[in-house]
LUMBA-614186 format. One line per 3 residues: their letters; for each residue x negated, y, z negated of C-alpha. Coordinates in nm, 2 decimals, decimal comma. Layout:
BEGIN
A> X/Y/Z  ... .
***
This chain:
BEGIN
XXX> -0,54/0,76/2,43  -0,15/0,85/2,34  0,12/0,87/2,57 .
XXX> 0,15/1,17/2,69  0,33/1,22/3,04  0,68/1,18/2,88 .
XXX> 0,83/1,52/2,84  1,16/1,74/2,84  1,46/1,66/2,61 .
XXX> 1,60/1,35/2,51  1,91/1,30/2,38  1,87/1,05/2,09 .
XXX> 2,09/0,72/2,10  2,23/0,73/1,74  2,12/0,34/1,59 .
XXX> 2,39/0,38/1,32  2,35/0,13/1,01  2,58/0,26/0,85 .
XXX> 2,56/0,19/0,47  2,30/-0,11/0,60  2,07/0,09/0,67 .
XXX> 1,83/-0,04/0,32  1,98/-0,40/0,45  1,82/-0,41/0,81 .
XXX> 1,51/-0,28/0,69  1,49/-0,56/0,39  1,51/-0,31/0,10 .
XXX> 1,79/-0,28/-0,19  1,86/0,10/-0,24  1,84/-0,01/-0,62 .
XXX> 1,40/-0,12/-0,58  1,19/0,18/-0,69  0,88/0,15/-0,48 .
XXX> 0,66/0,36/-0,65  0,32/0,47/-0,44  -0,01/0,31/-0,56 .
XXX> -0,31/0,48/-0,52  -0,62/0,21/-0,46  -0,89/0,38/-0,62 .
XXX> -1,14/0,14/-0,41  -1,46/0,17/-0,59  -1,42/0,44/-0,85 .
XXX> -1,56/0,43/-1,18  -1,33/0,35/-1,44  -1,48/0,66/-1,64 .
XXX> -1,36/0,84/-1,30  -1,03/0,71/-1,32  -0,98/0,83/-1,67 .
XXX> -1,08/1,13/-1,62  -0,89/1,20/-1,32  -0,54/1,02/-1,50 .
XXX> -0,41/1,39/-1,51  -0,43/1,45/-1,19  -0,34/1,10/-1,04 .
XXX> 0,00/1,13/-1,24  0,06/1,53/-1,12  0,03/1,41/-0,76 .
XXX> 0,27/1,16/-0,82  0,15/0,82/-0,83  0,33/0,55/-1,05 .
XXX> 0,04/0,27/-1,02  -0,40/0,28/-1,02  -0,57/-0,06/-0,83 .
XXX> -0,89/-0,05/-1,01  -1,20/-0,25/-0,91  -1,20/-0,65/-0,97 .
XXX> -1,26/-0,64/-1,41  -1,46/-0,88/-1,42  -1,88/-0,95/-1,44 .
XXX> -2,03/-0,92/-1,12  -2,37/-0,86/-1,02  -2,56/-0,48/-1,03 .
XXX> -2,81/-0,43/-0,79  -2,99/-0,03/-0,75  -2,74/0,06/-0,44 .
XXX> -2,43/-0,09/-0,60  -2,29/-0,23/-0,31  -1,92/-0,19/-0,30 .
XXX> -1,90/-0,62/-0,23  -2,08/-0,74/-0,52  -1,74/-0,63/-0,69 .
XXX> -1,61/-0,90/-0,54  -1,87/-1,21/-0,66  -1,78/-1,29/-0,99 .
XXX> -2,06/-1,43/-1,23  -1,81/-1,47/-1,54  -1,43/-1,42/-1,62 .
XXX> -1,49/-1,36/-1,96  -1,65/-1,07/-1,96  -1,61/-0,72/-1,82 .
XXX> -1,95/-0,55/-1,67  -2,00/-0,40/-1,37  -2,20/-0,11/-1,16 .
XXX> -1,80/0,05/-1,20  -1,78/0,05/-1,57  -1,71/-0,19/-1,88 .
XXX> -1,42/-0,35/-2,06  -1,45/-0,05/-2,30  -1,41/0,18/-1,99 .
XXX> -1,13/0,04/-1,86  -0,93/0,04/-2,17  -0,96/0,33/-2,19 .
XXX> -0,88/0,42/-1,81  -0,51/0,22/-1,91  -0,50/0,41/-2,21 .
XXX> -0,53/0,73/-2,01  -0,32/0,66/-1,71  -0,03/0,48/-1,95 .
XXX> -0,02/0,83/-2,15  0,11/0,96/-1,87  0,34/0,71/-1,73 .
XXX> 0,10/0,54/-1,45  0,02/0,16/-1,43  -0,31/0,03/-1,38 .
XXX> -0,29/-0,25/-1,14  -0,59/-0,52/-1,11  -0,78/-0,67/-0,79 .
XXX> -0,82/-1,04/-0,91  -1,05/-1,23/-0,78  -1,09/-1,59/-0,85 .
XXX> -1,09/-1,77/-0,56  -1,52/-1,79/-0,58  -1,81/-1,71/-0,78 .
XXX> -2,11/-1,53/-0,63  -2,35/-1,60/-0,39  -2,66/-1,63/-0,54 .
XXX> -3,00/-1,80/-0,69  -3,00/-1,99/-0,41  -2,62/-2,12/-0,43 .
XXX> -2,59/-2,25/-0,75  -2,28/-2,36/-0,85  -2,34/-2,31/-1,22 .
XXX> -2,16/-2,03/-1,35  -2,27/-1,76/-1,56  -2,69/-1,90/-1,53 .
XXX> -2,97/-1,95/-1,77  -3,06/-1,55/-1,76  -2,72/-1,42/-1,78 .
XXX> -2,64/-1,66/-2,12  -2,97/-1,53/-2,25  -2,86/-1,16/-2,24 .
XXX> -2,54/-1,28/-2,39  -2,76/-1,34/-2,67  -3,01/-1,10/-2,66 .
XXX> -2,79/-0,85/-2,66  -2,48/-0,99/-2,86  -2,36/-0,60/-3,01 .
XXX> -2,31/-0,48/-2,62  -2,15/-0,82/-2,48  -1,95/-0,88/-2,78 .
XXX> -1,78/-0,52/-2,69  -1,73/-0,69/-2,31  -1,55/-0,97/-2,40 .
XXX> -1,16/-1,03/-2,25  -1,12/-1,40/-2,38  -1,34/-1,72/-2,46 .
XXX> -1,43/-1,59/-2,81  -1,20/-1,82/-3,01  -1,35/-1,75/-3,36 .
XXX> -1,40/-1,44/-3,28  -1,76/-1,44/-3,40  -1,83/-1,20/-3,05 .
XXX> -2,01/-1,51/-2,90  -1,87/-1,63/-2,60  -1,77/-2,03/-2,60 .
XXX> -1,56/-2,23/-2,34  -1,39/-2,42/-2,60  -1,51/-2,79/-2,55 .
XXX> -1,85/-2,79/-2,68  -1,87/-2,72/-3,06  -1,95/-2,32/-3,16 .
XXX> -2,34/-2,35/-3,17  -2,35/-1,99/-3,24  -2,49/-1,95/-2,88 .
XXX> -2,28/-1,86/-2,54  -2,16/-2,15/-2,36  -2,14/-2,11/-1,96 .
XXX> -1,78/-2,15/-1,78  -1,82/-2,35/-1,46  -2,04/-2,62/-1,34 .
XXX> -2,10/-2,82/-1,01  -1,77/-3,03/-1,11  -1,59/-2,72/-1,08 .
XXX> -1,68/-2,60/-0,70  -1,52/-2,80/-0,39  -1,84/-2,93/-0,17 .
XXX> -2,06/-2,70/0,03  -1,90/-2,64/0,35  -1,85/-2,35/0,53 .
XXX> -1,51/-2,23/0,68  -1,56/-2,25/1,06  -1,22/-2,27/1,23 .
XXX> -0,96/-2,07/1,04  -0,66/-2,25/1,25  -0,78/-2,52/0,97 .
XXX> -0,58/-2,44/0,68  -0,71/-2,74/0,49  -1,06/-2,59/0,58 .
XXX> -0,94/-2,21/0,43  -0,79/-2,34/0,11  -1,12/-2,61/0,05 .
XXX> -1,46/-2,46/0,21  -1,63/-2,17/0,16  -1,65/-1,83/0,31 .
XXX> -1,96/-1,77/0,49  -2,16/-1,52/0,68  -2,34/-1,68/1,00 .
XXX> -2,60/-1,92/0,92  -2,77/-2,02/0,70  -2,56/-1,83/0,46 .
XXX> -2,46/-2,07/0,18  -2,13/-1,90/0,14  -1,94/-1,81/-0,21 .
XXX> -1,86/-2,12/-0,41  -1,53/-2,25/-0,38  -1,37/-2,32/-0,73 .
XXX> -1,18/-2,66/-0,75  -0,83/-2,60/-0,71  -0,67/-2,86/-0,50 .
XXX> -0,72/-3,19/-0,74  -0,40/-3,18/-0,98  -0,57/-3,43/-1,24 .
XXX> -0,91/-3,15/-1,23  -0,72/-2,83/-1,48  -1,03/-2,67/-1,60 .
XXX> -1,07/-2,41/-1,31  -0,67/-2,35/-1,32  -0,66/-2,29/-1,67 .
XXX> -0,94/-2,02/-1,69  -0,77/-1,85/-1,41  -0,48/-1,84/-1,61 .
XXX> -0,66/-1,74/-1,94  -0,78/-1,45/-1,72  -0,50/-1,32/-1,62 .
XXX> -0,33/-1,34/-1,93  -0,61/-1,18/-2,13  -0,54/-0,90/-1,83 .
XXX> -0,21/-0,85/-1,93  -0,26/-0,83/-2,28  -0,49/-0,56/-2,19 .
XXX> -0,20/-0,38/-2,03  -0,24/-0,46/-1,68  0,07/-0,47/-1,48 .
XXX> 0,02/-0,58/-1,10  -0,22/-0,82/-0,98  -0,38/-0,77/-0,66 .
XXX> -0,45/-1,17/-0,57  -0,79/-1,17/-0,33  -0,83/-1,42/-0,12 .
XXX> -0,50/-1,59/-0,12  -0,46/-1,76/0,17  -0,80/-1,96/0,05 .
XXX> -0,60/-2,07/-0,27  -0,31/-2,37/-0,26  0,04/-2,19/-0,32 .
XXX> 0,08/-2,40/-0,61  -0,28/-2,29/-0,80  -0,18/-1,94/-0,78 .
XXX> 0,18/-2,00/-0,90  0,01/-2,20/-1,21  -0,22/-1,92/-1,31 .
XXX> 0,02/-1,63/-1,31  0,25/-1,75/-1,58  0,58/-1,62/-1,56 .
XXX> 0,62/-1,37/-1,80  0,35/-1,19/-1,62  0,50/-1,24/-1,28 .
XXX> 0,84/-1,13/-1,41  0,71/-0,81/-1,58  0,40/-0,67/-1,33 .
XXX> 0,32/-0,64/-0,98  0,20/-0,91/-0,81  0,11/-0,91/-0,40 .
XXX> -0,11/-1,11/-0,22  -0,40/-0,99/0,00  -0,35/-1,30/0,30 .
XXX> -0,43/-1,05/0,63  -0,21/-1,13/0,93  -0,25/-1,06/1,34 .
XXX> 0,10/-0,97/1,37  0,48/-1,08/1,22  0,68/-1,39/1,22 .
XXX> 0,59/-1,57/1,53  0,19/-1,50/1,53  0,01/-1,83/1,44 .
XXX> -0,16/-1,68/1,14  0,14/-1,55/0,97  0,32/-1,91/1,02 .
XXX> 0,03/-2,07/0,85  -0,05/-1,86/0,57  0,21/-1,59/0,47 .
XXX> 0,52/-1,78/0,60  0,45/-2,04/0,33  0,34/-1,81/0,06 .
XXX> 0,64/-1,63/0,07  0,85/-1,97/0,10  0,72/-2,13/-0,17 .
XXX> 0,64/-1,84/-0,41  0,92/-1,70/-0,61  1,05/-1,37/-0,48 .
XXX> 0,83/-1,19/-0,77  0,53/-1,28/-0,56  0,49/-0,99/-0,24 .
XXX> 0,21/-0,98/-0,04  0,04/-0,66/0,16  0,29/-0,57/0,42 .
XXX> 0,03/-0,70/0,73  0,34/-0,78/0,98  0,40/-0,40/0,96 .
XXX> 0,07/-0,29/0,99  0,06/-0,45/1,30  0,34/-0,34/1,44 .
XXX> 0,24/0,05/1,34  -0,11/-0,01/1,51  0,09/-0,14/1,83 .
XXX> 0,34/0,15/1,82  0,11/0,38/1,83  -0,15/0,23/2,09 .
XXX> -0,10/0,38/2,44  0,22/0,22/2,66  0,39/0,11/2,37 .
XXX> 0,71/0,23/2,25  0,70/0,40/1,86  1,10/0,25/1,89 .
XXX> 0,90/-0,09/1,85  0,92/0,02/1,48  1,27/0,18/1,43 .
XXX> 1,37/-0,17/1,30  1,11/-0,38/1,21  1,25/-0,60/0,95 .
XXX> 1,53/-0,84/1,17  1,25/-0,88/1,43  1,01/-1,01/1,22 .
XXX> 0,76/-0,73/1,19  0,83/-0,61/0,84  0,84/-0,82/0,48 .
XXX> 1,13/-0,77/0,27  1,11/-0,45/0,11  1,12/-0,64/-0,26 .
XXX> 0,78/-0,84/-0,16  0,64/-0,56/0,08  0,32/-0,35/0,01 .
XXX> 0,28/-0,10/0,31  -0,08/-0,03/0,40  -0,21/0,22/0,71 .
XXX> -0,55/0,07/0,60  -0,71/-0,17/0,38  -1,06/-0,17/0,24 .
XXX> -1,12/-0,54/0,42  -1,10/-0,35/0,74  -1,34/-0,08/0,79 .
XXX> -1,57/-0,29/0,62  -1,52/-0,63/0,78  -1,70/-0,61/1,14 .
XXX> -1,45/-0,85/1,28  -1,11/-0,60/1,13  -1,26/-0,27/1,31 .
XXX> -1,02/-0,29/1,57  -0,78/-0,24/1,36  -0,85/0,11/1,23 .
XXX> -0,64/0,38/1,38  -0,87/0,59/1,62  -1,17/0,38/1,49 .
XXX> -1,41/0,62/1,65  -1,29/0,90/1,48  -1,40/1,07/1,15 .
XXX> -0,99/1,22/1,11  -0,69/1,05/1,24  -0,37/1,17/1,37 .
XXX> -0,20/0,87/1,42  -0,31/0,74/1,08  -0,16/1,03/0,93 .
XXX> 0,16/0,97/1,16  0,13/0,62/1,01  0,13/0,72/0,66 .
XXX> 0,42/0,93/0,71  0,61/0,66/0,81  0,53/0,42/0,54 .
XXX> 0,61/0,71/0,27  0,87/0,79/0,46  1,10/0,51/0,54 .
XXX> 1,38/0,32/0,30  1,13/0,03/0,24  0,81/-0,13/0,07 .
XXX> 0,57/0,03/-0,15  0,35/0,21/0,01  -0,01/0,17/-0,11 .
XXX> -0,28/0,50/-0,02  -0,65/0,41/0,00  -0,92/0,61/-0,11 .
XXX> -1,27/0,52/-0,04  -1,51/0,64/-0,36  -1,78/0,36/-0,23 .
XXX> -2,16/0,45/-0,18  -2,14/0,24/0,13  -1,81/0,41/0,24 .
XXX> -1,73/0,40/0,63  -1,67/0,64/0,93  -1,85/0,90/0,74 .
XXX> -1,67/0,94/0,42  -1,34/0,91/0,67  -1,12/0,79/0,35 .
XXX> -1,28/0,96/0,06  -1,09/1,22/-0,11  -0,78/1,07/0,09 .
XXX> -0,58/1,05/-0,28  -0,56/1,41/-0,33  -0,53/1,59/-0,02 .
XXX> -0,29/1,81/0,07  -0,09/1,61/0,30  -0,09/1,34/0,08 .
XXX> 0,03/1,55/-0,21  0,32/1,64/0,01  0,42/1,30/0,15 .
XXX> 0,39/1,12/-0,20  0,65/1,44/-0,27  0,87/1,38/-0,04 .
XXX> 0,88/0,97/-0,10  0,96/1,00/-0,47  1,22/1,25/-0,42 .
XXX> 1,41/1,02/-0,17  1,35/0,68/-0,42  1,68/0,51/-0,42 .
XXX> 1,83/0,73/-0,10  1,91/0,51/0,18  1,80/0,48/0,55 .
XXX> 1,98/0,57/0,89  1,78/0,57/1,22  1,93/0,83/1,40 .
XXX> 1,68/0,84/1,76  1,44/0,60/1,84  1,24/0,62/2,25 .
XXX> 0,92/0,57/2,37  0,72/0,91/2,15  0,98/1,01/1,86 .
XXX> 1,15/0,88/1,60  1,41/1,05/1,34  1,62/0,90/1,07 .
XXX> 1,75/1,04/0,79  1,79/0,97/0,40  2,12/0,96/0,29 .
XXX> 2,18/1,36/0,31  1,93/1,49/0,17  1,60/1,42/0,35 .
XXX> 1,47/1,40/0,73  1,18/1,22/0,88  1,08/1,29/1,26 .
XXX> 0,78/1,15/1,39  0,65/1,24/1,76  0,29/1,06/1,87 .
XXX> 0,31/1,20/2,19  0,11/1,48/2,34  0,40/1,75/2,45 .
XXX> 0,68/1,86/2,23  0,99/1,64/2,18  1,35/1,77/2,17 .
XXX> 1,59/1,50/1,95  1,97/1,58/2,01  2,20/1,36/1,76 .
XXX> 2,55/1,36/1,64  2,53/1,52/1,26  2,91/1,47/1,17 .
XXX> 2,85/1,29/0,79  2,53/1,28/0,88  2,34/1,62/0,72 .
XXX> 2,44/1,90/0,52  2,57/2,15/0,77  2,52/2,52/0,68 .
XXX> 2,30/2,42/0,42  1,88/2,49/0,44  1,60/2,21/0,46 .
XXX> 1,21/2,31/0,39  0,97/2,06/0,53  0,73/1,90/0,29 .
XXX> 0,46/1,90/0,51  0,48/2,29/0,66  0,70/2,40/0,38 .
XXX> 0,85/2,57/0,73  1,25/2,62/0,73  1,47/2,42/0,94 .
XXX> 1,73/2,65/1,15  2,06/2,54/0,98  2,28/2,26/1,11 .
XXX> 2,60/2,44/1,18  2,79/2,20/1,44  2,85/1,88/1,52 .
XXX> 2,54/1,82/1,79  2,20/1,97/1,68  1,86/1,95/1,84 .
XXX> 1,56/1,86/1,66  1,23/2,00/1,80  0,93/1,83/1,74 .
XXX> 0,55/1,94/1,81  0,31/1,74/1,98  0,17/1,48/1,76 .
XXX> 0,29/1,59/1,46  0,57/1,45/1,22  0,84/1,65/0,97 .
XXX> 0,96/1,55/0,64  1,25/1,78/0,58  1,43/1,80/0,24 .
XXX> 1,78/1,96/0,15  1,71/2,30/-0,04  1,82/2,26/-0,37 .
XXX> 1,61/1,91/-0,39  1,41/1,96/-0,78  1,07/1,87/-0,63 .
XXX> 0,79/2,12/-0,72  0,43/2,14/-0,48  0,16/2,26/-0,66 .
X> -0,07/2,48/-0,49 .
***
């Protein structure tokens, strides 16, 4: 339910920022935030294939599934993906080490990143919670089939002999295993998550008697084993020609551990952001626990999805609730800094964690209008990378609701109308209870109306737009009458949103 009893003309109170305008939001006019496409679930063969397309369309970065070996089952499920059985080696119901290399190869030939979703805070649930890591059976197939696992491995091969060792025991010519119970902090489950000692030690569980992932030792400073095979992970990652990190699980991880096993260089030279889910900004409990100290005690290389925002979109939107709550988001706390911010209208943690539902926009619904509202928005605004989620997954939710999101139409036309405006700063021009406008520099125009009647948006324009000059929107390729004067009125349909650019703009749409 939308507000919809608001109607007539307003005239919009110009919020002038003047040449601030990046600096209120928390973004530098100089940051390119280029728009990552998570290709949740997808094959890496599928991602290779489809570079081509994925580059046309405009995206600068690919998060693929977690490369690492996790367990295969006949359905696939999408969350074994996220129970590791070894570090070393790359195998999964998504493809191969060989498959992804050549998914980089084929996305870097045509100037797009492929990004990683690391996971290392666990190891998998399974044969009855063992906490030895990979088991008996899994080193056997090591051996018994040394030609295909030798072609897997990322690191712990240190002769190079294609037989996996961990470095401490002597080279017997057979695999050695990675982690043992000295590795994993004790059994525990994580019942109270206002416990932060509880996040970072036990483990995550589903009710009883779930035994819960293993937790891998990271919180003893003298115990380096578990640290430095995170590290040689990630490394071996990079060398691949990774270049972000996706970090799973973060707030379950000390600060500290996940500083030490992202070395520098890496930091410095990728994409690194945090997945540490929020109920709100600055002053919710959750944030102060978990994000407020990531971001404090991580250097600024370090973002983190953008879950203060995402909150503040969802309330925005909800019925009573102003959409001005969002004209300026950053100074009240609801917004990351632009340089640490990854902008999400939805995650794959929430349509497929019961207790995130609520979250979704128009959860009951197989389309959403406020989610595309939403994702205009994030593509449109001077801040944050934005981040588009495409659901490829077997067990995919709402009834396919986010499959085939990446190369839609709409999509297409926002991820146009983002790149064009890279480096273009932002004014908020109108801002009331259904509508929102702002404006890029000269050159481009956002408007944004979630109500249910049509909005009229009167503003001063002097140094504001081009007058006597045309502007197509991206999303209607529709004309906009020209700006001749120095007061014009915007009209906006009901529940819809515009994303005008200056004619002249060199941005092609495909068709």
């Amino acid at each position: 339910m939308k507000l919809r009893s608001l109607a007539g003309s307003i005239t919009g109170l110009i919020l002038s920022i003047g040449g601030f305008g990046g600096w209120l939001l928390g973004f530098s006019a100089e940051v390119r935030a280029d728009v990552i496409l998570h290709a949740f679930d997808w094959s890496y063969a599928d991602i290779a294939e489809q570079a081509e397309a994925i580059a046309a369309l405009g995206y600068k970065a690919v998060l693929v599934t977690p490369p690492l070996k996790s367990p295969k089952s006949e359905r696939c499920e999408w969350w074994l993906r996220y129970q590791p059985q070894d570090f070393r080696v790359i195998d999964h119901c998504d493809g191969n080490k060989e498959s992804l290399v050549l998914a980089i190869q084929s996305l870097k030939a045509r100037g797009v990143k492929t990004y990683a979703d690391v996971v290392v805070n666990h190891m998998a649930n399974e044969r009855n919670a063992a906490t030895v890591f990979p088991g008996d059976v899994t080193l056997r197939e090591y051996q018994d089939q040394q030609q295909y696992w030798s072609r897997q491995i990322l690191y712990g091969d240190s002769n190079h002999d294609g037989i996996l060792d961990n470095g401490v025991i002597p080279d017997d010519g057979t695999p050695d295993g990675l982690f043992g119970p000295q590795d994993f902090h004790s059994g525990a489950c994580i019942r109270d998550y206002n416990n932060r000692s509880s996040v970072i030690r036990d483990r995550i569980c589903g009710p009883d008697p779930d035994p819960g992932l293993p937790d891998l030792m990271d919180t003893d400073p003298t115990r380096t084993w578990v640290k430095d095979q995170r590290k040689q992970y990630v490394l071996a990652l990079y060398d691949l020609g990774i270049r972000g990190f996706r970090i799973d699980a973060a707030k379950h991880m000390p600060n500290g551990a996940i500083k030490s096993f992202v070395p520098e260089e890496v930091a410095r030279n990728s994409h690194v952001f945090a997945e540490i889910i929020t109920s709100g900004g600055a002053t919710s409990s959750d944030y102060q626990q978990y994000l407020e100290p990531y971001l404090r005690e991580l250097p600024a290389e370090f973002g983190a999805y953008d879950f203060p925002l995402f909150n503040a979109l969802k309330q925005a939107f909800s019925f009573g609730r102003p959409l001005s709550d969002v004209a300026f988001p950053f100074p009240s706390g609801d917004a990351l800094a632009s340089n640490r911010a990854v902008t999400v209208v939805v995650t794959h943690d929430i349509p497929y964690n019961e207790v995130f539902r609520s979250l979704i926009f128009d959860q009951n619904a197989e389309a959403s209008v406020d989610e595309h509202l939403a994702y205009v928005y994030i593509m449109g605004r001077d801040g944050g990378t934005p981040l588009v989620f495409d659901d490829q997954s077997d067990g995919r939710s709402n009834n396919g609701r986010w499959r085939d999101v990446w190369n839609s139409d709409r999509m297409r036309r926002m991820i146009a109308f983002h790149n064009l405006m890279q480096g273009k700063s932002m004014e908020v021009m109108a801002a009331d209870a259904c509508t929102l406008l702002w404006r890029r520099q000269e050159d481009g125009i956002v408007a944004i109306n979630k109500c249910g009647q049509q909005r009229s948006i009167t503003v001063d324009t002097r140094f504001k737009f081009r007058w006597n000059h045309p502007y197509r929107d991206m999303l209607t390729d529709a004309v906009l009458p020209e700006i001749k004067g120095t007061r014009y009125t915007f009209h906006i349909p009901a529940r819809s949103a515009r994303m005008w650019v200056a004619f002249g703009s060199s941005v092609v749409l495909r068709h």
